[in-house]
Biopython code that builds the backbone (N, CA, C, O; Angstrom):
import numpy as np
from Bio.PDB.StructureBuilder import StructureBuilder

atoms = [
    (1, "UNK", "N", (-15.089, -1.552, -34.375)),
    (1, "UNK", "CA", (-15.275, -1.526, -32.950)),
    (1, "UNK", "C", (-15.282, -0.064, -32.491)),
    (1, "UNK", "O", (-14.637, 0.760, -33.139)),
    (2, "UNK", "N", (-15.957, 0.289, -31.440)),
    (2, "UNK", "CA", (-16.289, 1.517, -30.866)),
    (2, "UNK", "C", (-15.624, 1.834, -29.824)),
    (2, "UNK", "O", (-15.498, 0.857, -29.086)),
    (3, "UNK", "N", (-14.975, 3.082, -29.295)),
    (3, "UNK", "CA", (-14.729, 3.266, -28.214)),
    (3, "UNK", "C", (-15.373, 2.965, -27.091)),
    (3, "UNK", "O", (-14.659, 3.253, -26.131)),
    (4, "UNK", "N", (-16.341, 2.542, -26.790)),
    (4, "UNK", "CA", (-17.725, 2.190, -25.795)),
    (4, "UNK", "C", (-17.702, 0.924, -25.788)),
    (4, "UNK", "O", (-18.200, 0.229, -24.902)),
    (5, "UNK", "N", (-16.897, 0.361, -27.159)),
    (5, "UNK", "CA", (-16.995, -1.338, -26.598)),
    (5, "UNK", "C", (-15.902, -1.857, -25.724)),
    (5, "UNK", "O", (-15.898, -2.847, -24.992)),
    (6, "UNK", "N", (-14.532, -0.545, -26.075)),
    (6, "UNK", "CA", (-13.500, -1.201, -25.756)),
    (6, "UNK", "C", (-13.845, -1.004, -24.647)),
    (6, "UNK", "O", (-14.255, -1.942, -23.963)),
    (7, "UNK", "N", (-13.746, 0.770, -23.970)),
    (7, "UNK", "CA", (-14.026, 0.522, -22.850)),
    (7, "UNK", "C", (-14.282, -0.196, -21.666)),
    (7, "UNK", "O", (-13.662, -0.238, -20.603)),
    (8, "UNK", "N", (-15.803, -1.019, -22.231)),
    (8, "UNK", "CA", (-16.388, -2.088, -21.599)),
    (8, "UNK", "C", (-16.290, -3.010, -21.371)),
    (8, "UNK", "O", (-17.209, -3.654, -20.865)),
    (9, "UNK", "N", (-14.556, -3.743, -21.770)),
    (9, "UNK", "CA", (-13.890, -4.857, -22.055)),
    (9, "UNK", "C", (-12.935, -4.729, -21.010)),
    (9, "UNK", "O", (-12.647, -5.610, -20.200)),
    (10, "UNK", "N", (-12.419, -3.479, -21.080)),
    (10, "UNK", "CA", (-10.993, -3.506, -20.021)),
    (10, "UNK", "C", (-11.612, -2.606, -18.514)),
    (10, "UNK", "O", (-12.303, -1.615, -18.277)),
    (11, "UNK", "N", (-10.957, -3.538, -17.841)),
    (11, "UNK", "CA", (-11.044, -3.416, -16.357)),
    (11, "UNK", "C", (-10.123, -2.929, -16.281)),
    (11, "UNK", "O", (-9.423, -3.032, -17.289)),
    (12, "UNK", "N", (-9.447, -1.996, -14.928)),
    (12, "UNK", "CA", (-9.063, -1.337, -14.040)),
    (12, "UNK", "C", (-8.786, -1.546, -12.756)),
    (12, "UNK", "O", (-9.369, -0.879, -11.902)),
    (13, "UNK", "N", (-7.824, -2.535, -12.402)),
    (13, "UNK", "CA", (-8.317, -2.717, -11.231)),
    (13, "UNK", "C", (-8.146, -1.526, -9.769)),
    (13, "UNK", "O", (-7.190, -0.754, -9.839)),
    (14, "UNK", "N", (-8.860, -1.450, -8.801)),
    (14, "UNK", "CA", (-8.700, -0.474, -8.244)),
    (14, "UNK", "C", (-7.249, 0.082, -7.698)),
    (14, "UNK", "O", (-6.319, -0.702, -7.886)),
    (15, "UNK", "N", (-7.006, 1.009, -7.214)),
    (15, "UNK", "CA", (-6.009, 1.774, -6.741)),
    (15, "UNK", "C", (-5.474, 1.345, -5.202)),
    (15, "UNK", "O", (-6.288, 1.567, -4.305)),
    (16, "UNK", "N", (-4.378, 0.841, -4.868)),
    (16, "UNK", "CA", (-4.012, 0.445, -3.448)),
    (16, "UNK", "C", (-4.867, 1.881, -2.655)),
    (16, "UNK", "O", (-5.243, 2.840, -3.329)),
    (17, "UNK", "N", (-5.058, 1.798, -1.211)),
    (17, "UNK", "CA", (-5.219, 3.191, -0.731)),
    (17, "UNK", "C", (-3.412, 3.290, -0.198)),
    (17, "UNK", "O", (-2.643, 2.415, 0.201)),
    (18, "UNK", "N", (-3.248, 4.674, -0.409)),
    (18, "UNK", "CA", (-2.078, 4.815, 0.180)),
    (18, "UNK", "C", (-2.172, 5.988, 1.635)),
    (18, "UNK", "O", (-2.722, 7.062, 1.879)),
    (19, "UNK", "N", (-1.333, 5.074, 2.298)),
    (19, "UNK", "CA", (-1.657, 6.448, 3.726)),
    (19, "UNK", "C", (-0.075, 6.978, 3.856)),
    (19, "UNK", "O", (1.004, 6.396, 3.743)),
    (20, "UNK", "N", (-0.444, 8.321, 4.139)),
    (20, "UNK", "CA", (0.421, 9.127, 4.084)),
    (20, "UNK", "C", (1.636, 8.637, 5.701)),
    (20, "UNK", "O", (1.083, 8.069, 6.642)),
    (21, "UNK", "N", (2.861, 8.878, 5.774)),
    (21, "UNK", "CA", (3.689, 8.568, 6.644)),
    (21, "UNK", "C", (3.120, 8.933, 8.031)),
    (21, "UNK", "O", (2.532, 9.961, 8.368)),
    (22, "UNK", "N", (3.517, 7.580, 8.923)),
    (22, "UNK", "CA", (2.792, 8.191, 10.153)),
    (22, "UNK", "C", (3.756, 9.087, 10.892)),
    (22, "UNK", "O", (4.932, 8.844, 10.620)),
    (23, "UNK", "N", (3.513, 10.270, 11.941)),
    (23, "UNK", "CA", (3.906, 11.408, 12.094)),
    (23, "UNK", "C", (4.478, 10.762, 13.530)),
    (23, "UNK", "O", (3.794, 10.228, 14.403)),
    (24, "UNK", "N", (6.155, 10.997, 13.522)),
    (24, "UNK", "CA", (6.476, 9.880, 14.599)),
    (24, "UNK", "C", (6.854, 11.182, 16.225)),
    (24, "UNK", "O", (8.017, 11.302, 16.609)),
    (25, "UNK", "N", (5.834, 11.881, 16.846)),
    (25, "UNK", "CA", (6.192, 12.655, 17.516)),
    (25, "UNK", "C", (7.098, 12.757, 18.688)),
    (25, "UNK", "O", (7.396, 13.746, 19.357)),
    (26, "UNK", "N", (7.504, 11.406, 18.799)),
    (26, "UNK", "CA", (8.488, 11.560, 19.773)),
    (26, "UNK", "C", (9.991, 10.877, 19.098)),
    (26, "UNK", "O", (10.892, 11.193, 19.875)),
    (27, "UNK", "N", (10.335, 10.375, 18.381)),
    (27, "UNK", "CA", (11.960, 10.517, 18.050)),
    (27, "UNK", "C", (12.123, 11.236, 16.587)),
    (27, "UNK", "O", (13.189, 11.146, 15.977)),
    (28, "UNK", "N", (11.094, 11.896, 16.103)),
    (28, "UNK", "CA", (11.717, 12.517, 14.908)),
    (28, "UNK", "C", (10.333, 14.025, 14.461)),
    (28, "UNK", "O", (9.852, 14.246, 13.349)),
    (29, "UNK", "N", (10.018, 14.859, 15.906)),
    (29, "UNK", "CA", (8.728, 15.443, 15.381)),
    (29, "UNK", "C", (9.054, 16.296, 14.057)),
    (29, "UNK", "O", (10.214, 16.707, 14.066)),
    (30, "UNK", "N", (8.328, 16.652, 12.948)),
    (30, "UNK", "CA", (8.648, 17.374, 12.383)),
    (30, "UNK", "C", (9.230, 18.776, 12.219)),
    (30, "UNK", "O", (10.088, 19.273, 11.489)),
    (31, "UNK", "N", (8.189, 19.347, 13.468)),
    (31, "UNK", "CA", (8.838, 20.566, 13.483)),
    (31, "UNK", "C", (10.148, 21.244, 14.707)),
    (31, "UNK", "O", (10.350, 22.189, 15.470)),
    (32, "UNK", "N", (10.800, 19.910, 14.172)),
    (32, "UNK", "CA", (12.431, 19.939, 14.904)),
    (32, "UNK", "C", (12.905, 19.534, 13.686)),
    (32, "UNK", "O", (14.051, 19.204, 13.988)),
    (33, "UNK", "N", (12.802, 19.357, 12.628)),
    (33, "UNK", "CA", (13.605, 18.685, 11.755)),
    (33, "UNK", "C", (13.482, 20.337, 10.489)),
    (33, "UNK", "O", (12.530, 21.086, 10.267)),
    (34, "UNK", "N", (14.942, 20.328, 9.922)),
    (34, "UNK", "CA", (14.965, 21.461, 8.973)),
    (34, "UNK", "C", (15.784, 20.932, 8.132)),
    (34, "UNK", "O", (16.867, 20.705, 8.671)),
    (35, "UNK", "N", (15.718, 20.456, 6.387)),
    (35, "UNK", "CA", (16.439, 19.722, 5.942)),
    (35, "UNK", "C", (16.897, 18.579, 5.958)),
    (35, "UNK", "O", (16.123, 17.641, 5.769)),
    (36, "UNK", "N", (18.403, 18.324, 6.208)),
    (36, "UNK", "CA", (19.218, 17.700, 6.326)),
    (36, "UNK", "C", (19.436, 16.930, 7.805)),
    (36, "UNK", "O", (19.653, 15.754, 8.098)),
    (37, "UNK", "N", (19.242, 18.405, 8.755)),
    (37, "UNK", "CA", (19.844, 18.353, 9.982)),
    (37, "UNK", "C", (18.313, 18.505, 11.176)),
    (37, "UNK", "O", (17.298, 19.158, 10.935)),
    (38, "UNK", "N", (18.583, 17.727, 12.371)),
    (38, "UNK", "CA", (17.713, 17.769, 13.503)),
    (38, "UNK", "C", (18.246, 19.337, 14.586)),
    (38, "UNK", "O", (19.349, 19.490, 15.112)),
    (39, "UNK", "N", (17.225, 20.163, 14.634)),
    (39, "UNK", "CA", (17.494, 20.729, 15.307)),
    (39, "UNK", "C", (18.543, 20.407, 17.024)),
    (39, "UNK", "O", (19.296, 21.083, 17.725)),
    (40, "UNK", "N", (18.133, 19.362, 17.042)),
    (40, "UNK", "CA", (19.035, 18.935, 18.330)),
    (40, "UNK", "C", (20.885, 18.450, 17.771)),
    (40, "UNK", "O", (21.793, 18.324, 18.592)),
    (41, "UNK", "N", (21.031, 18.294, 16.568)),
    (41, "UNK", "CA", (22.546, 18.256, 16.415)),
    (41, "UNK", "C", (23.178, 19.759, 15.538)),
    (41, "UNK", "O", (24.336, 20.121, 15.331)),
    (42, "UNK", "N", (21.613, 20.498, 15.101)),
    (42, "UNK", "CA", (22.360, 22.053, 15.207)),
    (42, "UNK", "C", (23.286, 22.248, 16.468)),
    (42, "UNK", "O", (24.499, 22.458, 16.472)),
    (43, "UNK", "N", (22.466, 22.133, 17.487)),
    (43, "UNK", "CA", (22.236, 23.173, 18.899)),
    (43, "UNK", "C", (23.911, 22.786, 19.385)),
    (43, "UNK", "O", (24.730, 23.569, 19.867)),
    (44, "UNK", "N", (24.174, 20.639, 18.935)),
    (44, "UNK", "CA", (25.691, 21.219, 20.185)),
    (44, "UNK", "C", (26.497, 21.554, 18.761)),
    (44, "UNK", "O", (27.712, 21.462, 18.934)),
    (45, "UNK", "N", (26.194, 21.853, 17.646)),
    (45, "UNK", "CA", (27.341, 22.376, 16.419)),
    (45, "UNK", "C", (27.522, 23.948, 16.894)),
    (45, "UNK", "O", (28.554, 24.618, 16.837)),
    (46, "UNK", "N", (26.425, 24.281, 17.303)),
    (46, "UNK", "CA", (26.069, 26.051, 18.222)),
    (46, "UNK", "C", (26.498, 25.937, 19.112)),
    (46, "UNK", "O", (27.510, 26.615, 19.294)),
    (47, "UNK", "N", (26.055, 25.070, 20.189)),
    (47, "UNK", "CA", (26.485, 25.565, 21.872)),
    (47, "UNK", "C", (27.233, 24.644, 22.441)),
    (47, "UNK", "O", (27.601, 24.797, 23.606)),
    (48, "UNK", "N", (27.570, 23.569, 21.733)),
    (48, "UNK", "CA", (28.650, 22.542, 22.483)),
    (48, "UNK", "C", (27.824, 21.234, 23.294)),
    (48, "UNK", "O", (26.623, 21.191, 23.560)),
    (49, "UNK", "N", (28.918, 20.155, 23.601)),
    (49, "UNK", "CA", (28.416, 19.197, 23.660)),
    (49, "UNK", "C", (27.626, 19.266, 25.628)),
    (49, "UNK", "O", (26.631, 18.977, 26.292)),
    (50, "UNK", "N", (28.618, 19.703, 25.686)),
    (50, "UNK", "CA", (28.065, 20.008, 27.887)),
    (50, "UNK", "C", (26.489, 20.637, 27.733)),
    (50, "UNK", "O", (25.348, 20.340, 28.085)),
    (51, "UNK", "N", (26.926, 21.299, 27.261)),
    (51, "UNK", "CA", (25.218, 23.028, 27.124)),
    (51, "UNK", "C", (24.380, 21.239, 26.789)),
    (51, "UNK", "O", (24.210, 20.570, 27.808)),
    (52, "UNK", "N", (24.026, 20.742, 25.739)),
    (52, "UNK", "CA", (23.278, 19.966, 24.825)),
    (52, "UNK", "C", (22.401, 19.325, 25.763)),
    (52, "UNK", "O", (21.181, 19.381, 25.915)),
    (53, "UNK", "N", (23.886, 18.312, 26.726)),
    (53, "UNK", "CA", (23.635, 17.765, 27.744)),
    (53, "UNK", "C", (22.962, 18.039, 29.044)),
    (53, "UNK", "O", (22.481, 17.132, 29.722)),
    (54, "UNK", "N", (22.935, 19.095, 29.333)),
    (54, "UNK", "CA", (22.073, 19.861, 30.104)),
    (54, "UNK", "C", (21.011, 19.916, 29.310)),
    (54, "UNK", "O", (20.065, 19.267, 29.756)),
    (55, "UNK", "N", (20.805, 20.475, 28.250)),
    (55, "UNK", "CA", (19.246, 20.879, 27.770)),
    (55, "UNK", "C", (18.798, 19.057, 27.987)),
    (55, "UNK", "O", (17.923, 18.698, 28.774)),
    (56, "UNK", "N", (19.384, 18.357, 27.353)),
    (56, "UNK", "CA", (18.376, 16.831, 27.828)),
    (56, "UNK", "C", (17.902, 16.427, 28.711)),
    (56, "UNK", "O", (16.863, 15.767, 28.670)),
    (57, "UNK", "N", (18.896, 16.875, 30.354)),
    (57, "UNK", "CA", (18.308, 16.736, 31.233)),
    (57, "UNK", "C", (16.628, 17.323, 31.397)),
    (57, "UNK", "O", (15.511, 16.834, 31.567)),
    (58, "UNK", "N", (17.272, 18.732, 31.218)),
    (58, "UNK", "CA", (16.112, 19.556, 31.368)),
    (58, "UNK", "C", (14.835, 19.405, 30.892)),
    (58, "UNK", "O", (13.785, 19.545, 31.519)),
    (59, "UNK", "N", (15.004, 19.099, 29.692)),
    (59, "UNK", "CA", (13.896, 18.625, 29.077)),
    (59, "UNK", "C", (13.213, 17.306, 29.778)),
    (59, "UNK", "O", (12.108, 17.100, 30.281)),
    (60, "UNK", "N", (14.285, 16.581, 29.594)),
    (60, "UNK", "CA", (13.874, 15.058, 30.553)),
    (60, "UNK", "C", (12.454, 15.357, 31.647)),
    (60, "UNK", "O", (11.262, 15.068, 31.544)),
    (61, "UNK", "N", (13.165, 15.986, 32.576)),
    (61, "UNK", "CA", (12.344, 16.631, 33.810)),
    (61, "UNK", "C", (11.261, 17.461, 33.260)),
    (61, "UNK", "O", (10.246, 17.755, 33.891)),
    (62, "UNK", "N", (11.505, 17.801, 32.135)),
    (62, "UNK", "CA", (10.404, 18.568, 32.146)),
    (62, "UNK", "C", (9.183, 17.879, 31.347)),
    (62, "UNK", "O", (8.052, 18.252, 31.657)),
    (63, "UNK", "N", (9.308, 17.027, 30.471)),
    (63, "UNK", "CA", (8.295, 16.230, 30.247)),
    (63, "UNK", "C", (7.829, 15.062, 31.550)),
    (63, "UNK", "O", (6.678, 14.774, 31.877)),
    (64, "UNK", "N", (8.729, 14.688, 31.962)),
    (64, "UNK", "CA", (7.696, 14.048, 33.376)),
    (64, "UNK", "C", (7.223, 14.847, 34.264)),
    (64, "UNK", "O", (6.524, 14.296, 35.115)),
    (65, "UNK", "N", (7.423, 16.421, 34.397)),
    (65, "UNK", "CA", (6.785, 17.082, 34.992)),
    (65, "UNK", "C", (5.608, 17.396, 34.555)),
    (65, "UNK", "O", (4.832, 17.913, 35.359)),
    (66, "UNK", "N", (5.275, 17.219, 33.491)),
    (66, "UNK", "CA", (3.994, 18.083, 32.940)),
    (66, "UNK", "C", (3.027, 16.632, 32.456)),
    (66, "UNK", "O", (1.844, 16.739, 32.130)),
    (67, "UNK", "N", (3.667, 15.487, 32.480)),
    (67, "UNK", "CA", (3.029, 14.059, 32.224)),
    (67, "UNK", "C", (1.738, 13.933, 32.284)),
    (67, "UNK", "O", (1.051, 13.905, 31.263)),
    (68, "UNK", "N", (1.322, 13.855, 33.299)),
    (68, "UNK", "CA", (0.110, 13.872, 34.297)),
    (68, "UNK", "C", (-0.782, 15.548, 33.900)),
    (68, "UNK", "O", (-1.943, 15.595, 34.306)),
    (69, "UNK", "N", (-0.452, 16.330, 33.442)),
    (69, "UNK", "CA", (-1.366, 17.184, 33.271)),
    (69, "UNK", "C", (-1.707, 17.895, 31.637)),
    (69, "UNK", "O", (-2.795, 18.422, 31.409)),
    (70, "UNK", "N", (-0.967, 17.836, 30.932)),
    (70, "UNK", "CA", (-0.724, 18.167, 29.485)),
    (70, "UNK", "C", (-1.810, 17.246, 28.471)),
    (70, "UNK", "O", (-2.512, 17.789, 27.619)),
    (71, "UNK", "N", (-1.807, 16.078, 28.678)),
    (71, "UNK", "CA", (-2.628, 14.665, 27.615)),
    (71, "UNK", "C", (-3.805, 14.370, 28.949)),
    (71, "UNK", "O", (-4.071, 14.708, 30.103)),
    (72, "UNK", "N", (-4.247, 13.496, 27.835)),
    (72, "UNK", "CA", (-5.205, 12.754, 28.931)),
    (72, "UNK", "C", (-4.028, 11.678, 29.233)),
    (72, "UNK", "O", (-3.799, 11.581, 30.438)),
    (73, "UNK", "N", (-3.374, 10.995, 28.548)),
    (73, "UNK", "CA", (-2.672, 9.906, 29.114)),
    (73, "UNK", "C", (-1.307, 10.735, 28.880)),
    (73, "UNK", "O", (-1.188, 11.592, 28.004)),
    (74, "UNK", "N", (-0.082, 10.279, 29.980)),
    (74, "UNK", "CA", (1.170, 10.717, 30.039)),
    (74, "UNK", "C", (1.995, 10.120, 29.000)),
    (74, "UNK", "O", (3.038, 10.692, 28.683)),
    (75, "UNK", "N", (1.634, 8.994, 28.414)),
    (75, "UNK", "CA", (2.471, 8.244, 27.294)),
    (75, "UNK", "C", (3.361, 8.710, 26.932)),
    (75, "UNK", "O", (4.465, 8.459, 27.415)),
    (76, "UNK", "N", (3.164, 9.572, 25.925)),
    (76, "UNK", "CA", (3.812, 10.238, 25.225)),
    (76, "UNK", "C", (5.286, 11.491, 25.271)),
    (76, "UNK", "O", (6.350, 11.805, 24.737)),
    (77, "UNK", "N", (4.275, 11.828, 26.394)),
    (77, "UNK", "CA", (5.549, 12.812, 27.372)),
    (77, "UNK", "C", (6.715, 11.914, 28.030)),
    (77, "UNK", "O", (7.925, 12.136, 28.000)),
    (78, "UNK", "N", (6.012, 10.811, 28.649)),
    (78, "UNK", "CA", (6.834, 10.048, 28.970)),
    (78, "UNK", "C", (7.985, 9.356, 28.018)),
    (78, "UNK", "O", (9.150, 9.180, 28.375)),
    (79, "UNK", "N", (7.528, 9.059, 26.958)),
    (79, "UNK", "CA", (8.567, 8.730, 26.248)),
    (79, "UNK", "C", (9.168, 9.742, 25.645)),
    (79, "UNK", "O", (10.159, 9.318, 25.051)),
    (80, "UNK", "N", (9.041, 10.795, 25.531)),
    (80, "UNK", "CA", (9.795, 12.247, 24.857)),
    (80, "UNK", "C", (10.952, 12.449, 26.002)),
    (80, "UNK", "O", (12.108, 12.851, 25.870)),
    (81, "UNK", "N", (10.171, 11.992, 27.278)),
    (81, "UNK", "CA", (11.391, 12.101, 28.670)),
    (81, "UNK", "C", (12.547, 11.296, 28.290)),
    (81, "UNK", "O", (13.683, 11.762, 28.201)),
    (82, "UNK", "N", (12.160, 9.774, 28.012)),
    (82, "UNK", "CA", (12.993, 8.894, 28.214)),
    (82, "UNK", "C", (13.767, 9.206, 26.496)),
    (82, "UNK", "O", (14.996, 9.249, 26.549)),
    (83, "UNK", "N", (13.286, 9.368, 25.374)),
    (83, "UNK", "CA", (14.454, 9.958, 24.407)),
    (83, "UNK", "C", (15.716, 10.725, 24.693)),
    (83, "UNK", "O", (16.916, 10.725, 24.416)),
    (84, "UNK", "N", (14.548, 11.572, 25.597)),
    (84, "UNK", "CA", (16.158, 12.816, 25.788)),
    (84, "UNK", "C", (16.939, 11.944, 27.313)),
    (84, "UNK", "O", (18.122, 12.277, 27.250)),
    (85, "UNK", "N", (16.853, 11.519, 27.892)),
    (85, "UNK", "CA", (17.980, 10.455, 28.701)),
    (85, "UNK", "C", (18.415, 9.847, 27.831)),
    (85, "UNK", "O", (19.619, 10.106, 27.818)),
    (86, "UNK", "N", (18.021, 8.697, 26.518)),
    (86, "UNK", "CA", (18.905, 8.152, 26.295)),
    (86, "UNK", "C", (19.461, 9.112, 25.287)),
    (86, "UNK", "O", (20.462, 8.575, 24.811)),
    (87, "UNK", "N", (19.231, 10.502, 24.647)),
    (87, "UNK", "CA", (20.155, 11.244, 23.933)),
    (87, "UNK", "C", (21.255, 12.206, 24.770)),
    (87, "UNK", "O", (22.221, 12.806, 24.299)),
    (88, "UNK", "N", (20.694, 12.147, 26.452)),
    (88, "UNK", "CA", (21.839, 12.176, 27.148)),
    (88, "UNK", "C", (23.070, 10.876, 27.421)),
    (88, "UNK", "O", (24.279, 11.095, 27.487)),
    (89, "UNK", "N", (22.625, 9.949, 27.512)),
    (89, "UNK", "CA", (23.665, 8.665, 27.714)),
    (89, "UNK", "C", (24.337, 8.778, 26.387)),
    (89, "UNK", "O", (25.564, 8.743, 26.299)),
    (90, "UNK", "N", (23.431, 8.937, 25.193)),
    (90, "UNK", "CA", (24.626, 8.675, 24.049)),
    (90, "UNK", "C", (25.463, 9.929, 24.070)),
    (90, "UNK", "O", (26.648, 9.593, 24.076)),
    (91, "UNK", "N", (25.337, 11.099, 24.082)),
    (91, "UNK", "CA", (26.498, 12.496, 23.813)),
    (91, "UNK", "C", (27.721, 11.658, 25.496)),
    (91, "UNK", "O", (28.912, 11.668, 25.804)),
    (92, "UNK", "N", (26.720, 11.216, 25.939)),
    (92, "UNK", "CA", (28.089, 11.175, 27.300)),
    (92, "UNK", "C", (28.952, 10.049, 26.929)),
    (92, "UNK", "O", (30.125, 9.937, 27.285)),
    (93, "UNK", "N", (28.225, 9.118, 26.102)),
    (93, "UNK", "CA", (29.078, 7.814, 25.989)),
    (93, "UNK", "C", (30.471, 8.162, 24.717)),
    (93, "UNK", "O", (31.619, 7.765, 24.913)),
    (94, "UNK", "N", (30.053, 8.958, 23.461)),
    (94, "UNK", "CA", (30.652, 9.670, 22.596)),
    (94, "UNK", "C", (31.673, 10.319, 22.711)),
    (94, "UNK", "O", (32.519, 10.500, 21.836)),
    (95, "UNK", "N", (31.674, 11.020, 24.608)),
    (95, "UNK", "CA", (32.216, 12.168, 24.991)),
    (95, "UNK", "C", (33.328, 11.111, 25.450)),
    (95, "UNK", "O", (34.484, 11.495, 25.270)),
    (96, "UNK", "N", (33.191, 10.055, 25.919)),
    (96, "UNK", "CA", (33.885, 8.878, 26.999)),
    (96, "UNK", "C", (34.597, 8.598, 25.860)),
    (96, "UNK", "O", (35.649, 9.233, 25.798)),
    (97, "UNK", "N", (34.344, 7.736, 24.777)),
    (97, "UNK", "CA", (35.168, 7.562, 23.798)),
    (97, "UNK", "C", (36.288, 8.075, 23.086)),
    (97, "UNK", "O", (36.740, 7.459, 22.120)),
]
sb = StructureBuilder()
sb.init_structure("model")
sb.init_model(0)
sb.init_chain("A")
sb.init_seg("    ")
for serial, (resi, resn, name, xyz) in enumerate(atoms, 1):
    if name == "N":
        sb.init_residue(resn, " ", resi, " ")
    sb.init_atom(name, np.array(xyz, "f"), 0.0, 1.0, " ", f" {name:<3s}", serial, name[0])
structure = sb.get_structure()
């Protein structure tokens, strides 16, 4: 038997397609993430839990401020708003505990 016969005997079946991880930009963008750690639980290990809490607000406001003009649709901003409220409710609820 020939290499050309075997060949021609055994199938292969094709390869799944694989898609690469989808890129989740509003609760985990990549380029906030370094390692281990999210840049947002560096910041209160750096500046404390109050400072943190303020930056969420801020941010909050500041993605529904720019909603309407940044995308064609606000979606997205909008929900980057509403992350950082509820990552303000949780440091406050943590803080309560």
């Amino acid at each position: 038997m020939k290499l050309d016969d075997i060949s021609e005997k055994v199938t292969v079946p094709p390869m799944p397609e694989v898609k690469p991880p989808k890129q989740d930009n509003v609760n985990h963008p990549s380029h906030y993430e370094t390692g281990k750690f999210e840049c947002i639980e560096v910041m209160q290990e750096a500046i404390g839990l109050e400072d943190v809490k303020g930056f969420c607000i801020c941010n909050a406001f500041k993605y529904i401020y720019r909603c309407c003009h940044k995308h064609q649709s606000p979606l997205e901003d909008v929900k980057k708003a509403i992350w950082y409220l509820n990552k303000f409710v949780e440091l406050e609820e943590q803080h309560e505990s």
